[in-house]
C-alpha atoms as an extended CHARMM CRD file, in Angstrom:
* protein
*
       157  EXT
         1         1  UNK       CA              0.0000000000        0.0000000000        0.0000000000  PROA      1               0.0000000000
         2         2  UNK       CA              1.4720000000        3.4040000000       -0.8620000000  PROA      2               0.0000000000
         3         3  UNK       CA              1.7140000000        5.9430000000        1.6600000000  PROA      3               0.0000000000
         4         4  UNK       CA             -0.8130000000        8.7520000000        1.3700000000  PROA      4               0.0000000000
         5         5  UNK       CA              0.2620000000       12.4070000000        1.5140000000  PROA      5               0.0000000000
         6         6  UNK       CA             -2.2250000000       14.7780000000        3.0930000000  PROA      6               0.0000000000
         7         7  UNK       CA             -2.7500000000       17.9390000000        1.5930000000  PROA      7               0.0000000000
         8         8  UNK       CA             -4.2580000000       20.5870000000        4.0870000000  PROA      8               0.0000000000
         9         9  UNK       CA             -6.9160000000       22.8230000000        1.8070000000  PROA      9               0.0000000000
        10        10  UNK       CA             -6.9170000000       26.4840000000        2.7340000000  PROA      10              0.0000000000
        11        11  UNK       CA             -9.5390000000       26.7780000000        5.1250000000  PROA      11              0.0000000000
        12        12  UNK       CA            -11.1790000000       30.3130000000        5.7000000000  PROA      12              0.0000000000
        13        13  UNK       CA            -14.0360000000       31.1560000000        8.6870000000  PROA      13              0.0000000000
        14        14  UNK       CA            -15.4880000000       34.5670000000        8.2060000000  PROA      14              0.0000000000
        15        15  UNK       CA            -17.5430000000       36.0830000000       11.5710000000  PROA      15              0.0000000000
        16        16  UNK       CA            -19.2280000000       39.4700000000       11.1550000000  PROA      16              0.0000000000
        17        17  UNK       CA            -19.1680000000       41.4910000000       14.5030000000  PROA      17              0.0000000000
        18        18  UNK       CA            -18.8740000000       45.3320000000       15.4170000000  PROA      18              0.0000000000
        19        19  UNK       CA            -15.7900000000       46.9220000000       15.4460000000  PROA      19              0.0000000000
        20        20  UNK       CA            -14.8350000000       49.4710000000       14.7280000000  PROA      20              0.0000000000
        21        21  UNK       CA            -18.9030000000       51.3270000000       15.6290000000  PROA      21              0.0000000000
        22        22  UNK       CA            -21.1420000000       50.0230000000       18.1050000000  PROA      22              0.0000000000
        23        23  UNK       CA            -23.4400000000       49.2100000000       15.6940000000  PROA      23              0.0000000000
        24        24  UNK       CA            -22.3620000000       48.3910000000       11.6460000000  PROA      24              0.0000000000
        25        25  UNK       CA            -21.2430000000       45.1520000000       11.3180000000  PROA      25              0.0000000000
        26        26  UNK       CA            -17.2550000000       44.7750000000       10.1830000000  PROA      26              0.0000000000
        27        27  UNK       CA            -15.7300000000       41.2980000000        8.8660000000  PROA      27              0.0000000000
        28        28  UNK       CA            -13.3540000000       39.2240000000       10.5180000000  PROA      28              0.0000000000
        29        29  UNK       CA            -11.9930000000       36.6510000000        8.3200000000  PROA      29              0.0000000000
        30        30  UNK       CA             -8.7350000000       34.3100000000        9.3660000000  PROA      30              0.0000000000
        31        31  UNK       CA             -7.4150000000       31.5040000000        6.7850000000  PROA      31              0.0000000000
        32        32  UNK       CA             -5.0280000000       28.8590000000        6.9810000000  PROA      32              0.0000000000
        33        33  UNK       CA             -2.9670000000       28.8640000000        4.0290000000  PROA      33              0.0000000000
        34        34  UNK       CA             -0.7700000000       26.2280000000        2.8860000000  PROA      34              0.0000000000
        35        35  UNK       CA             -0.2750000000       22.6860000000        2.2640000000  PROA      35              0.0000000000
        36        36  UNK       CA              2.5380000000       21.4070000000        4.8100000000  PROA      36              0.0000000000
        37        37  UNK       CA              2.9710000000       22.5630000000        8.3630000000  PROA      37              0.0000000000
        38        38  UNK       CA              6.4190000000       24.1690000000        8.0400000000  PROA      38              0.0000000000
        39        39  UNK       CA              5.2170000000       26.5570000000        5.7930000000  PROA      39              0.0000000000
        40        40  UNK       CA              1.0330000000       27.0650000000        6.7470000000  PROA      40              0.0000000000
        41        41  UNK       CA             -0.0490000000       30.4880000000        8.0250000000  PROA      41              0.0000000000
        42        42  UNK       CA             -2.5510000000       31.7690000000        9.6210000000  PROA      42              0.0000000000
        43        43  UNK       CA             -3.9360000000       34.8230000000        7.8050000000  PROA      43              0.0000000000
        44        44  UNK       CA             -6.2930000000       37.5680000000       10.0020000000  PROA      44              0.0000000000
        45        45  UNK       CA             -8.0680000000       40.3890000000        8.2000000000  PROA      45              0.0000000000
        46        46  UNK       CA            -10.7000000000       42.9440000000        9.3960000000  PROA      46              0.0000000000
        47        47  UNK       CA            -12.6650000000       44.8870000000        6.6660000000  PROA      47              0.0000000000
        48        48  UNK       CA            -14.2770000000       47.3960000000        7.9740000000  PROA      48              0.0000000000
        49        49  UNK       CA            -18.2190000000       48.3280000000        7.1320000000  PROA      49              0.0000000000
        50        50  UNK       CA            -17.3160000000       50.2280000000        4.8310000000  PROA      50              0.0000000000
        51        51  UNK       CA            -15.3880000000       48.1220000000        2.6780000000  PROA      51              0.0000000000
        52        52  UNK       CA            -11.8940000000       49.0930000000        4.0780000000  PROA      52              0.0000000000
        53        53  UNK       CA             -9.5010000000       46.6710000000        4.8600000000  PROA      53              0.0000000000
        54        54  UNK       CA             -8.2930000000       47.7480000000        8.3610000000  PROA      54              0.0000000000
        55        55  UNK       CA             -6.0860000000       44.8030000000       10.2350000000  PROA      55              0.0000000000
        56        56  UNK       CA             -3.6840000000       42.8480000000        8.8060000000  PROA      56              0.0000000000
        57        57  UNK       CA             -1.8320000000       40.0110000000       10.6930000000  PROA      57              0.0000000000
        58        58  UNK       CA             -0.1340000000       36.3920000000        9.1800000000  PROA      58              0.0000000000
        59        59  UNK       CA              0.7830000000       34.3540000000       11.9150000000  PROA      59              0.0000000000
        60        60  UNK       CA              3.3390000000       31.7260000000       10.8620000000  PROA      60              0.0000000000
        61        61  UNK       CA              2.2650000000       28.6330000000       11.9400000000  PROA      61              0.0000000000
        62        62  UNK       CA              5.6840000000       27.0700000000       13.0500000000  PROA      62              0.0000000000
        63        63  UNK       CA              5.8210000000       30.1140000000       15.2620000000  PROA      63              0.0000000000
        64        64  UNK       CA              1.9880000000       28.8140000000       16.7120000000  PROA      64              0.0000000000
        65        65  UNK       CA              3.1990000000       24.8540000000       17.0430000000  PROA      65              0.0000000000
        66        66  UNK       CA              6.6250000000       25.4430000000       18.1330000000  PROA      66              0.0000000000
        67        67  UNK       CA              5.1020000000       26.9690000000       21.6080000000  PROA      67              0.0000000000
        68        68  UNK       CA              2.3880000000       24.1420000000       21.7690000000  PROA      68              0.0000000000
        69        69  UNK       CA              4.7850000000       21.2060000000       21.0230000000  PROA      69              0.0000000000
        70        70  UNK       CA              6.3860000000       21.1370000000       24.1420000000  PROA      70              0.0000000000
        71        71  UNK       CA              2.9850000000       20.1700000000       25.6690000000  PROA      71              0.0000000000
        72        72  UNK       CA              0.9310000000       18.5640000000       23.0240000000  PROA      72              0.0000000000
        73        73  UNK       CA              1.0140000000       15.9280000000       21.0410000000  PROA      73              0.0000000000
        74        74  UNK       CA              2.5800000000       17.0180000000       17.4250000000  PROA      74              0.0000000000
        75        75  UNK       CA              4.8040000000       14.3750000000       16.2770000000  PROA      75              0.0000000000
        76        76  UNK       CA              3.0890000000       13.4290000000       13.1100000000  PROA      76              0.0000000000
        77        77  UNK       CA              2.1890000000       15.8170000000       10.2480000000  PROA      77              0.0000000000
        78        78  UNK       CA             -1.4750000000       15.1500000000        9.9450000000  PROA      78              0.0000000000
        79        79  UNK       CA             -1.7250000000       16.1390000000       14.3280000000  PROA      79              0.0000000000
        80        80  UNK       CA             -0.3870000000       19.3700000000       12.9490000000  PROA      80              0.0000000000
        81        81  UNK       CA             -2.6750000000       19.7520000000       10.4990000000  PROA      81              0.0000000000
        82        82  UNK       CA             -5.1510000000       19.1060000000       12.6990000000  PROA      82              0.0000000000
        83        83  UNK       CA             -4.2730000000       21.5420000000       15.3010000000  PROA      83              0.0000000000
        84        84  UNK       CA             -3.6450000000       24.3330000000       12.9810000000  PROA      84              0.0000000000
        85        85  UNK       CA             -7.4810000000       23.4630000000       11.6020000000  PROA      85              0.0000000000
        86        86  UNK       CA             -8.3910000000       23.8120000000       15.4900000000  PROA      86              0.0000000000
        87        87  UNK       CA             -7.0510000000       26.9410000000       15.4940000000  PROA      87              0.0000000000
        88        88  UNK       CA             -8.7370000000       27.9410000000       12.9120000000  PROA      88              0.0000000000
        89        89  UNK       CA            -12.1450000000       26.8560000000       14.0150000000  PROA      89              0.0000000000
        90        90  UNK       CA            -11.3750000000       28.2830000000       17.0950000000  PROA      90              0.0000000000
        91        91  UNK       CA            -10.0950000000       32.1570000000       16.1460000000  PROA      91              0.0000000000
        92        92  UNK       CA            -14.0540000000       33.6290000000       16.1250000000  PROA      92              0.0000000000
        93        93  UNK       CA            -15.2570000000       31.8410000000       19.5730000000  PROA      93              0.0000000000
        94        94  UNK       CA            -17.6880000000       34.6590000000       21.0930000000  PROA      94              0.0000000000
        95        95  UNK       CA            -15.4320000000       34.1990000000       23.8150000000  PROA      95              0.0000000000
        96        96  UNK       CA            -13.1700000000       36.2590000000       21.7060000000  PROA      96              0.0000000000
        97        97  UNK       CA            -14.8830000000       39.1600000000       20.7590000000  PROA      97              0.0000000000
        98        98  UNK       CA            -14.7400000000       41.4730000000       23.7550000000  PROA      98              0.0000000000
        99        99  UNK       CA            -17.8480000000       43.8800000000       23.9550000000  PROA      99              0.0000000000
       100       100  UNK       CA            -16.9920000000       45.9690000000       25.0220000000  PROA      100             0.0000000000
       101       101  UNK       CA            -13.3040000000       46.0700000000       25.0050000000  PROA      101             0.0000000000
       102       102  UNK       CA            -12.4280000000       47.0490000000       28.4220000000  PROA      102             0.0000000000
       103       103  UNK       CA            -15.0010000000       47.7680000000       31.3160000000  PROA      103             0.0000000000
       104       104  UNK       CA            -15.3200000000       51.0060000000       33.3130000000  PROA      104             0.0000000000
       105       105  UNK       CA            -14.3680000000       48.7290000000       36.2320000000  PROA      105             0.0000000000
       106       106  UNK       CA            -11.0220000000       47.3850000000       34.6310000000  PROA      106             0.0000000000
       107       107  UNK       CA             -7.2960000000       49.6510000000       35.4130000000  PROA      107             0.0000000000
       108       108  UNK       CA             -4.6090000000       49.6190000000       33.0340000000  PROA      108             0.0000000000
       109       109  UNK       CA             -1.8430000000       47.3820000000       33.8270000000  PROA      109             0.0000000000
       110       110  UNK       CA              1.7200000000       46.6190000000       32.9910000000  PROA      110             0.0000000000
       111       111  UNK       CA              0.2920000000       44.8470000000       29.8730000000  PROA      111             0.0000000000
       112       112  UNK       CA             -0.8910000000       47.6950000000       28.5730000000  PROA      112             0.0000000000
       113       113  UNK       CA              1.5690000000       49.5610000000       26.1260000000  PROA      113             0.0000000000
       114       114  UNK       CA             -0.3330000000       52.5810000000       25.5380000000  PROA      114             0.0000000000
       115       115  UNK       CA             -3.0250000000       54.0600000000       28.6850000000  PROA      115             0.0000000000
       116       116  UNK       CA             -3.9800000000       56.6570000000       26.2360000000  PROA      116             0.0000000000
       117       117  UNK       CA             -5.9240000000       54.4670000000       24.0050000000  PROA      117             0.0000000000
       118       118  UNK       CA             -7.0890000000       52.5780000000       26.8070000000  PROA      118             0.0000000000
       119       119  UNK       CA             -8.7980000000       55.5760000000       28.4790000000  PROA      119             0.0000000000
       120       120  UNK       CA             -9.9310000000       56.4530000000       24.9640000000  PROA      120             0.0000000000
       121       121  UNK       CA            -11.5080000000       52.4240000000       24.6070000000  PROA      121             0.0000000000
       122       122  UNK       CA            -12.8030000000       53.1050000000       28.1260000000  PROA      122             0.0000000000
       123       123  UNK       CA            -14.9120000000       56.4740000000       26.9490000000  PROA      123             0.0000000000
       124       124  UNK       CA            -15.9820000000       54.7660000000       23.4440000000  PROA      124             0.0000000000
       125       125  UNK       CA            -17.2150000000       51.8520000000       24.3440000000  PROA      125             0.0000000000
       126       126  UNK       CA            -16.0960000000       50.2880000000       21.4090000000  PROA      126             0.0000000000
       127       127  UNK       CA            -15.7490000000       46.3820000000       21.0580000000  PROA      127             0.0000000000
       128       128  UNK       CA            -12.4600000000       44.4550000000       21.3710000000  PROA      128             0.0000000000
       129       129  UNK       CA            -11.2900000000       41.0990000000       20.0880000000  PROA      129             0.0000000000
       130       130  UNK       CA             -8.2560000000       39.2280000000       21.0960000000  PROA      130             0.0000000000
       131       131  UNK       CA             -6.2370000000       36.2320000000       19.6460000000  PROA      131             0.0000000000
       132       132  UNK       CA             -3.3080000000       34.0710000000       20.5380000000  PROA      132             0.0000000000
       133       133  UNK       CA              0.2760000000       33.9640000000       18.9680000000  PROA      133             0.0000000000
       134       134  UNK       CA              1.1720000000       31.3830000000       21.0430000000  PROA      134             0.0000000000
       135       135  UNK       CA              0.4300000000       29.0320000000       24.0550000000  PROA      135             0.0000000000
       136       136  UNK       CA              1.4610000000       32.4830000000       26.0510000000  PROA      136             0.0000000000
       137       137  UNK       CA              1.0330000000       35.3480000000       24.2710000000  PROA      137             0.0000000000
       138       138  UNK       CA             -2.4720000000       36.4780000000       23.6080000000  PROA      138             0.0000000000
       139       139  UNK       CA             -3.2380000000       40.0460000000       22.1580000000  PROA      139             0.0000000000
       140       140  UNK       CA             -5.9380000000       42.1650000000       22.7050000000  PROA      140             0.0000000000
       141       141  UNK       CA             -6.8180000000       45.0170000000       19.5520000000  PROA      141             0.0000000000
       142       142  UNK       CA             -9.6730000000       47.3160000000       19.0740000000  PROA      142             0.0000000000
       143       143  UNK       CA            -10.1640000000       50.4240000000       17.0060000000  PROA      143             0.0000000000
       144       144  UNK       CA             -8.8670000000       53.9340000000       17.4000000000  PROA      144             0.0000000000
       145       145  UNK       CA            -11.4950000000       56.2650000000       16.3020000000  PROA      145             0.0000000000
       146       146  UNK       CA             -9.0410000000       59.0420000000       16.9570000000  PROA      146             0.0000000000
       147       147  UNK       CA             -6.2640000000       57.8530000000       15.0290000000  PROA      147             0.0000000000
       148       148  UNK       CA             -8.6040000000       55.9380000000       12.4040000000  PROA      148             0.0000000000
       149       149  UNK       CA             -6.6150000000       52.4280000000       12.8680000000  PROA      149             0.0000000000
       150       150  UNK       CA             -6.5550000000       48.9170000000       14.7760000000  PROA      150             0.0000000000
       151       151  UNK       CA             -4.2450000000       49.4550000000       17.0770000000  PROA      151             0.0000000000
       152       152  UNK       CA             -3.0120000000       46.6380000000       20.7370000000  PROA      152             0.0000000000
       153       153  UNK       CA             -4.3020000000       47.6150000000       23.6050000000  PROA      153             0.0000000000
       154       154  UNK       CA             -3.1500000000       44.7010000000       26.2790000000  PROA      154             0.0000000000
       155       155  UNK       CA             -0.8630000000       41.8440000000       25.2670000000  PROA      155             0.0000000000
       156       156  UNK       CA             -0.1780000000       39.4170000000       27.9050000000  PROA      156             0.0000000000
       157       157  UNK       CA              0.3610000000       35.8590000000       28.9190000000  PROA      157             0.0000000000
């Protein structure tokens, strides 16, 4: 019997969710390109309502497995695969999307690299979304209606 090669198909979720106004939708769209592990990537893009492509982000997924294999199971190609399909399934959880962003109860912290836009995200009320890099980085972005871009508001552990 010959041995069968997988071939991982781009896969593409697309979640529609406010952003960057309290109230018109924006689109949130992540897909896994590639066929082999070493060289897949996660791709992240916001449009915005009105048609603007506003965030931008490829996560390379040797960067995603190399912090997970230490504790999971990722010998074999096809648990990669797998995994990075997880991932993928995973990105739009409503867990993720933060509404809003940040609380009038919550403080700024040390994992907060600008307290300007997070008193700014604390007056707008505008939503928040946050995604992982890595089994211990997870950042947190949300839009700047004074500076007109997606910009990280908390990155932490």
């Amino acid at each position: 019997m010959k041995d069968e090669k997988k071939v991982a198909v781009n896969i593409e979720k697309i979640a529609l969710q406010a952003f960057t106004d309290t109230v018109q939708l924006d689109t949130f769209k992540i897909v896994l390109k590639g066929t082999e592990s070493k060289n897949m990537s996660l791709l992240f893009i916001i449009t915005s309502h009105k048609g603007v492509q506003i965030y931008k982000k490829e996560i390379k997924a040797e960067e995603l497995l190399k912090s997970y294999l230490a504790s999971a199971d990722l010998k074999k190609e096809d648990e990669k695969i797998k995994f990075l399909n997880d991932e993928v399934n995973f990105f739009f959880e409503q867990e993720h999307f933060l509404i809003p962003a940040i609380t009038e109860q919550e403080k700024p912290d040390n994992n907060t690299p600008d307290k300007a836009f997070y008193e700014e995200l604390k007056a707008s009320k505008l939503n928040g979304f946050d995604y992982r890099l890595g089994k211990d980085t997870k950042v947190y972005i949300a839009w700047s209606a004074k500076e007109q871009k997606v910009k990280i508001y908390y990155k932490c552990c």
